[in-house]
N, C-alpha and C positions, 0 to 999 in steps of 0.2 A: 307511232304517230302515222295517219293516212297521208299518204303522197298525195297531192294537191292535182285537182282535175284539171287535164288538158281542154283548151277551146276545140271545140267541133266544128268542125265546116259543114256547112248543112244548104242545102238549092230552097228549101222552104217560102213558100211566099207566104203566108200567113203566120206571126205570133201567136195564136191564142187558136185551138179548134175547140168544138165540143160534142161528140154524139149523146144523144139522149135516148135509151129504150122507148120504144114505140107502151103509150098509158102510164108511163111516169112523167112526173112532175120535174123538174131540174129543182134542186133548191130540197127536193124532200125524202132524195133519193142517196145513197152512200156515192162518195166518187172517188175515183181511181184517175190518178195523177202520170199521166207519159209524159217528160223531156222529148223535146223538140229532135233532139237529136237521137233517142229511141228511135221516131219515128222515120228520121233519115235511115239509120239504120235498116229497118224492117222493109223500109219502101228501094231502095239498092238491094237488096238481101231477093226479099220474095218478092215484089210486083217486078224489077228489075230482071230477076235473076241473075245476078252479081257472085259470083265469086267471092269469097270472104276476104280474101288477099285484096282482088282488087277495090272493091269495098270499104277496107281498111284507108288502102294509099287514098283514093277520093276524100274519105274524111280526116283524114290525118293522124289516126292511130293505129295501136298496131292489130296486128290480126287477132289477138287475143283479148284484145280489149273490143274489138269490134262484137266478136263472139259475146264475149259477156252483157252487152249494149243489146244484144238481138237475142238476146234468152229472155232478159227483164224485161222486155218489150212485149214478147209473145207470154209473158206471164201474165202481166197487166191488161193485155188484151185479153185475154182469157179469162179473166176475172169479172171484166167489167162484161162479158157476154154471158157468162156461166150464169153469172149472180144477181145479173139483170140492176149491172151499176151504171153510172152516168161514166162516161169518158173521155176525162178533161186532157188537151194536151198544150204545152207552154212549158217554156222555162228551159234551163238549164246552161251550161256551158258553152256557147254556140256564137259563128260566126258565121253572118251568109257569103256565100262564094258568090264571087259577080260574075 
C-alpha cells in the first residue's frame, strides 16, 4: 500500500495556469497535467537556483522526495514542448505559505 502524500508548501499565487502552443487550439490539443507543487519545485530548483537540500526544507519534504518532484516536473515539461501539448498546471497536495 502507497504511503499517503504529504501537503507541500508552495509561494504560488495562482491555482490554475495554462500554456498553449503557439497554432493550437486549447480544447483540441493532447494535455499534460503539472501539480502546483511540481512547479514549486522546478521554479526553487532551476529559476531559483536552490540547492536541493535547501529546497526540500522550504517545501517541507525530504530531499529525495524533492528530487523525484523536479524529475516528473522536467518530464512533463518536456513533453508538453517536444510534442507540442497544451500545459495545464493545478492541483495537488499543496499549502500556500504566507
Amino acid at each position: 500500500m502507497a504511503r499517503p502524500v504529504k501537503c507541500r508548501k508552495i509561494c504560488c499565487e495562482a491555482d490554475s495556469i495554462c500554456f498553449v502552443p503557439l497554432g493550437i487550439q486549447p480544447g483540441k490539443a493532447a494535455e499534460v497535467v503539472m501539480t502546483l507543487d511540481e512547479m514549486e519545485a522546478v521554479r526553487l530548483v532551476d529559476l531559483e537556483g536552490k540547492y536541493h537540500e535547501a529546497a526540500a526544507k522550504s517545501m517541507g519534504v525530504s530531499r529525495q522526495t524533492l528530487g523525484n518532484i523536479v524529475e516528473a516536473a522536467r518530464r512533463k515539461m518536456t513533453d508538453a514542448i517536444i510534442k507540442r501539448k497544451v500545459l495545464v498546471i493545478r492541483g495537488g497536495e499543496v499549502e500556500k505559505k504566507r
